[in-house]
Each structure stands twice: as C-alpha cells, then as structure tokens.
N, C-alpha and C positions, 0 to 999 in steps of 0.2 A: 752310975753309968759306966760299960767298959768302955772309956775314950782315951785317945794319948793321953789328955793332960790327967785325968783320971790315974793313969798307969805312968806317972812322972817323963811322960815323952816329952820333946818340945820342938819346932823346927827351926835348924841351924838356921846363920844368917849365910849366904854365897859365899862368901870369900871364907869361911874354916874348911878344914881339907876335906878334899872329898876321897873316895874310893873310885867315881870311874862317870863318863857323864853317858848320857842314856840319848837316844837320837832315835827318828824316823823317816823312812825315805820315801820322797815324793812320790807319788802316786796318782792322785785326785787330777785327769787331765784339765778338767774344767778351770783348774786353778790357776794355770801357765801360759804363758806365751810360746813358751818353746820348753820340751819336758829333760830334753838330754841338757840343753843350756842349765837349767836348774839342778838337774841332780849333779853333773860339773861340779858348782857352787855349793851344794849341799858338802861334798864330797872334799872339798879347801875347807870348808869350816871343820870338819871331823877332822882333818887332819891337824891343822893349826890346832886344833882341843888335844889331838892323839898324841903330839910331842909334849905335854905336862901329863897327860894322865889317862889311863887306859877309857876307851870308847866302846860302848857295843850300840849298834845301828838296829834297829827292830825292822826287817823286810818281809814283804808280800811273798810268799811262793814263787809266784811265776816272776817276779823283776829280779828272784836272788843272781842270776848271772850275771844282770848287768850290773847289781850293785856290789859284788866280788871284782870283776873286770875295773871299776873304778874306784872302788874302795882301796883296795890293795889289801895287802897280806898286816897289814900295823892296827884294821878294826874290826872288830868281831861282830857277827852279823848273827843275830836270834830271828826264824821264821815265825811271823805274825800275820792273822788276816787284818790286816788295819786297814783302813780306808783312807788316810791323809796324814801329813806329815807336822804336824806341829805338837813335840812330844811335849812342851812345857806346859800345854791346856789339858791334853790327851794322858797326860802320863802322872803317875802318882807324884804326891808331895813326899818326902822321907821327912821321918822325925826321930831323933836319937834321945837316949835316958839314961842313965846310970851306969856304970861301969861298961860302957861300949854298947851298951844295947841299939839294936833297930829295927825299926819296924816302918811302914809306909801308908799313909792315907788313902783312899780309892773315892774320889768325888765322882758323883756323875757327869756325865757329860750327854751333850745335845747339839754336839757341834754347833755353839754359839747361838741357841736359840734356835734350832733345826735349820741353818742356815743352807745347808750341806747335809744332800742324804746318798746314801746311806751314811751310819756313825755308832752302828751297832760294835762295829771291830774296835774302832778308838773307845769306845765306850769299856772295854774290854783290855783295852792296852796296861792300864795301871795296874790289873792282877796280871797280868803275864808279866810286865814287870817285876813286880814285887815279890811273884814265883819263881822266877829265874834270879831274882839277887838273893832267894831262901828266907825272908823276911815274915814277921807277923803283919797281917791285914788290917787296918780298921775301916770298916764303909761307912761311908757317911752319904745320906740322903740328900744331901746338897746339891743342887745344880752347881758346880764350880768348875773355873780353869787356874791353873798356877800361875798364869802369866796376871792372873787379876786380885794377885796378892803378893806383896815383899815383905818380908823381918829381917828384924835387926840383931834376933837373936838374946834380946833381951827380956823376951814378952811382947813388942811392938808388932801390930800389923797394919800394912797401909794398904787399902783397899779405894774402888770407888763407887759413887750412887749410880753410877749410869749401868753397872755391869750385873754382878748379882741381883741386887734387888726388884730388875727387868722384869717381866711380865713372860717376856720368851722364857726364862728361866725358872723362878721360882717367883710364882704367882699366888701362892699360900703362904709363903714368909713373908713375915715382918721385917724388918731392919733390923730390928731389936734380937728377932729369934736367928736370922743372918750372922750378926756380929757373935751371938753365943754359940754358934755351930763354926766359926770358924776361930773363935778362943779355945773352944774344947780338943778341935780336930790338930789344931798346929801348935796345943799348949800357950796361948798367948793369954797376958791378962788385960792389955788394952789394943782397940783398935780404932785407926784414925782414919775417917771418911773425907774423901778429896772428890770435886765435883764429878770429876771423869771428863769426859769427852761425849755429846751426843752428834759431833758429826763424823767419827769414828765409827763406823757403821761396822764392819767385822766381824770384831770382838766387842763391838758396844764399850770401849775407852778402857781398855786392860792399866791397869794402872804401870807397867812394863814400860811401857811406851810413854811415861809421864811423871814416875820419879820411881827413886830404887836408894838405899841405903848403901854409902860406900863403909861406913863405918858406924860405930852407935853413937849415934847421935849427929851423924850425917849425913844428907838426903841432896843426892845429886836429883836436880829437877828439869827436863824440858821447859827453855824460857823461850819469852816471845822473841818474834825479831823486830826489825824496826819499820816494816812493811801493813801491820794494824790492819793485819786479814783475823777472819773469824777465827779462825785456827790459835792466832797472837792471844784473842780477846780469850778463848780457852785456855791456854795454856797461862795466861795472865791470870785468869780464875782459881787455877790452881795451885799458882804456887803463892797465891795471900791466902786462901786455904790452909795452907802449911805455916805459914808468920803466925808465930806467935808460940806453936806446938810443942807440947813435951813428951817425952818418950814413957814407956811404962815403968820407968824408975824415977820417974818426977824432972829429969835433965831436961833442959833444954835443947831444939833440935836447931840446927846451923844448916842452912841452904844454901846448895851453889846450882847454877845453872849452865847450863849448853844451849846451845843454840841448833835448831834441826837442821840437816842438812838441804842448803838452797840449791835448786837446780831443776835445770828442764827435764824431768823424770817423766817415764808413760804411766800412764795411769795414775796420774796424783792424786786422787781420791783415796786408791787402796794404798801408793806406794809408802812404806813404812820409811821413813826418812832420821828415826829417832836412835840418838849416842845412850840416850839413857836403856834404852834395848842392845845392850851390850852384856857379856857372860865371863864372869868371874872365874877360875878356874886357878888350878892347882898352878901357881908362881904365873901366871899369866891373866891379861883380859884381855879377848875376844871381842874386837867392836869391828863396826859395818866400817868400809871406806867407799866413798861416790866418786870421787877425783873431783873433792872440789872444796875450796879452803878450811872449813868448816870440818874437814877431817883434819887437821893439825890441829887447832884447840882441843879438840876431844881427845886424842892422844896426851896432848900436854895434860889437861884435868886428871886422867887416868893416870898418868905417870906418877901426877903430884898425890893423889889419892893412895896409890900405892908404889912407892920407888924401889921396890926389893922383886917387882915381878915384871916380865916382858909385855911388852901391849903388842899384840899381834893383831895387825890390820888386815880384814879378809873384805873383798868387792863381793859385795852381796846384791847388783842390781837386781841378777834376774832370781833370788828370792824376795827380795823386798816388794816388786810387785801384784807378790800373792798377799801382799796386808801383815806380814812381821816380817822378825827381824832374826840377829843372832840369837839374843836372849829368846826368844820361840821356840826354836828348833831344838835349843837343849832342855836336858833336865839334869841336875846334880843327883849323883848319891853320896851323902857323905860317907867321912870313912869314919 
C-alpha cells in the first residue's frame, strides 16, 4: 500500500517546530451569535500564533476585505471557497519522514456527520492546503477530523469511540479497520481508545477537548469538578480509561488534570469550555481565557509543562460558543 507509514512518514507530536500554523475564517452565519464579534476573536488568536510563527488564514472570496482590514499586514490570507471555520477537522494532518521530507493526509470530511451543509469547500480545504504548502498528497477514505486525534510522536494515538466509529461517519468500518486506517495514515503503531463524550453532540467527543499529550508520556486530561454533573461522571470515565496506559514504546503514561472552565456561559451545551483545547506553537501555547479562576491554573500547568515558552492567553468567548476552542481553529505544519 502507498501510505505514509508505508513511505516512512509519521505525524509529529504539537509541540516540535513547526513551519507556520494554517487557520480559517468564519463564515458559516448559522454558527454565531454575532459574526464581526467572532471574527474579532478569530483575528487575537492568529495574531497571538503570528508573534512565534508565520500564519496563513484560508478566506472566502467575498469576506477577503474584511479579513485583510482585520487581519492586518503580519497574516497571510490564501482564497478558498470553504464553508466554515475550523481548520483542525477541515484541514489536512501533516506528516514528516526522513531527511526533512513532507507530505500531508487528506481525510474526508462531512462536517461532523452532515451536521452542517454545505461542506463540499471544507471537504476540499486539506488539498488546497497541502497545494499551497507544495507538499505530497495521501487520501484516505476515512471519515476523519484532526481534532479527533493526538500523538505523541512516538507512534501513540489517542482517539475516541464516540467519534469515528459513529454511524454518521463511517458506518462500514470496523474499529479494528478505524484503528489500521488511522496507524497507516499518521504512521503510528498503537492506538489508545478513550470513551469520548456522548453528550458532546458537535463533534460527537473530539478527543481535543478531553486529553492531548504535553510530552511522551504525558497526557494532560479534562477532570471532573466537584459538582458530579454528567459532564464530571464523562470526564471521570475518561481519565480511568487512561490509568493504567502505556505509550507505543511500552512507557508508561503519567496524567495530570485541569479542571473546565466554571461559569455562566451562553450556550452551555455548545460552549467549549475546555484548557486541554489549547495549541502548542513555536515557544508558545495558546489557551482560551473566560475571566474566571480556573484560567490561572491552566496557565500555571502550561507553564510547568513547558517553562522555555510564553503562554499566551487569548478570550475566546465569542468562539467558544460555536462548540471549540483554540486547538480547533488551528492546524500545525511542521517544519
């Protein structure tokens, strides 16, 4: 088979350097409360990413003025017909091999189970991608989003049941044939299944939003709080899921936890409240701040996780309402 692992690719883990992060600009009105409020916000996070490492923004045709006028002259903006803004589901995975090589994954996409239509353009977004960074292609027939997958770089993937193996999704795979489509496509030799989230309706429980690898063999995880709402009793599911786990070089893996951030949010159902949906970047991470306690511990964890880069706090309410986060809205290329 020609596949990355085939062709000695494998995908990096977040935090090795990257060449430049990839983004998409709101569009989708249906998804908003207020669309200038959002793209605002979109437009702090590219920039907060723009000061460690160059940015290009993927824009509609007809929004390009407005996203020039607020982007400023520091992001570079590539014309795309994309339908919605979350390039980490929408946008290819990169995977690097042997003396600098790269190339990029292209899963399909169905905006989360046809949640959202049209989704022909995002559908589309990870070859224009992957054409504009001049990179080799591999497709894979997978229903898949990025944000419903993390490595460690070592071979590890963390994945969950509630997301791929959907019915909205891929209702002809197995688990089994799941797990070997997504070893082959990101080079990995094991993958760890975490319960997910079924009242995560969205993204059907991205695993983004529920644990993510600060280092090999460490797995920052959404924990419960001490309130023993369903949400606790999920998120409690998931991280005894994780006790016990070893990485794909036989290590054991060490957890630490956060806590989501509490507060009177609109929309609590969609609103993304999660530190673990936070985006690693060249000497910095990018995590969400609500103005509300629960943003200093998560800075502190980051800090300790990484003391050699800045942690840059960006107020994401009026993207978190749309159901993600930071981590969403990017995509890495590594360098």
């Amino acid at each position: 088979m020609n596949t990355p692992k085939s062709q000695g690719y494998s995908m990096p883990p977040e935090w090795a350097p990257h060449a430049r992060t990839w983004m998409m600009w709101p569009c989708r009105e249906i998804v908003w409360d207020d669309m200038q409020a959002t793209r605002r916000s979109y437009a702090n996070v590219a920039h907060a990413v723009a000061r460690h490492e160059p940015l290009t923004m993927l824009v509609r045709p007809q929004d390009m003025a407005d996203a020039r006028d607020l982007l400023g002259s520091d992001i570079e903006v590539l014309e795309s017909p994309i339908d919605d803004s979350w390039c980490r589901d929408a946008g290819p995975c990169f995977v690097t091999g042997a003396n600098g090589a790269k190339a990029g994954v292209n899963f399909r996409f169905n905006a989360w189970g046809e949640k959202y239509t049209p989704f022909d353009g995002d559908d589309r977004a990870a070859s224009a991608i992957l054409n504009a960074a001049g990179v080799p292609i591999f497709d894979s027939k997978l229903i898949a989003e990025g944000g419903g997958v993390n490595v460690d770089g070592r071979g590890t993937i963390l994945t969950t049941e509630t997301c791929f193996p959907n019915a909205n999704r891929n209702p002809d795979w197995s688990r089994a044939q799941i797990e070997a489509e997504l070893m082959e496509m990101l080079g990995g030799t094991k993958v760890i299944w975490l319960p997910g989230s079924e009242l995560e309706v969205e993204t059907n429980g991205h695993v983004d939003g529920i644990a993510a690898f600060m280092a090999p063999g460490l797995v920052l995880m959404e924990g419960p709080t001490d309130e023993g709402s369903d949400w606790d009793k999920i998120n409690a599911r998931n991280v005894a899921a994780m006790q016990g786990q070893t990485d794909a070089t036989g290590a054991p893996i060490t957890i630490r936890t956060v806590p989501p951030a509490m507060g009177d949010f609109p929309h609590p159902d969609m609103f993304c409240s999660s530190y673990v949906n936070s985006y690693i970047c060249n000497d910095a991470v990018i995590m969400p701040e609500y103005g509300v306690r629960e943003d200093d511990i998560a800075a502190e964890l980051f800090q300790d996780f990484f003391p050699d880069r800045t942690i840059e706090r960006v107020n994401i309410d009026a993207i978190a309402i749309g159901g993600g986060g930071i981590h969403c809205i990017t995509q890495q290329e590594p360098a």
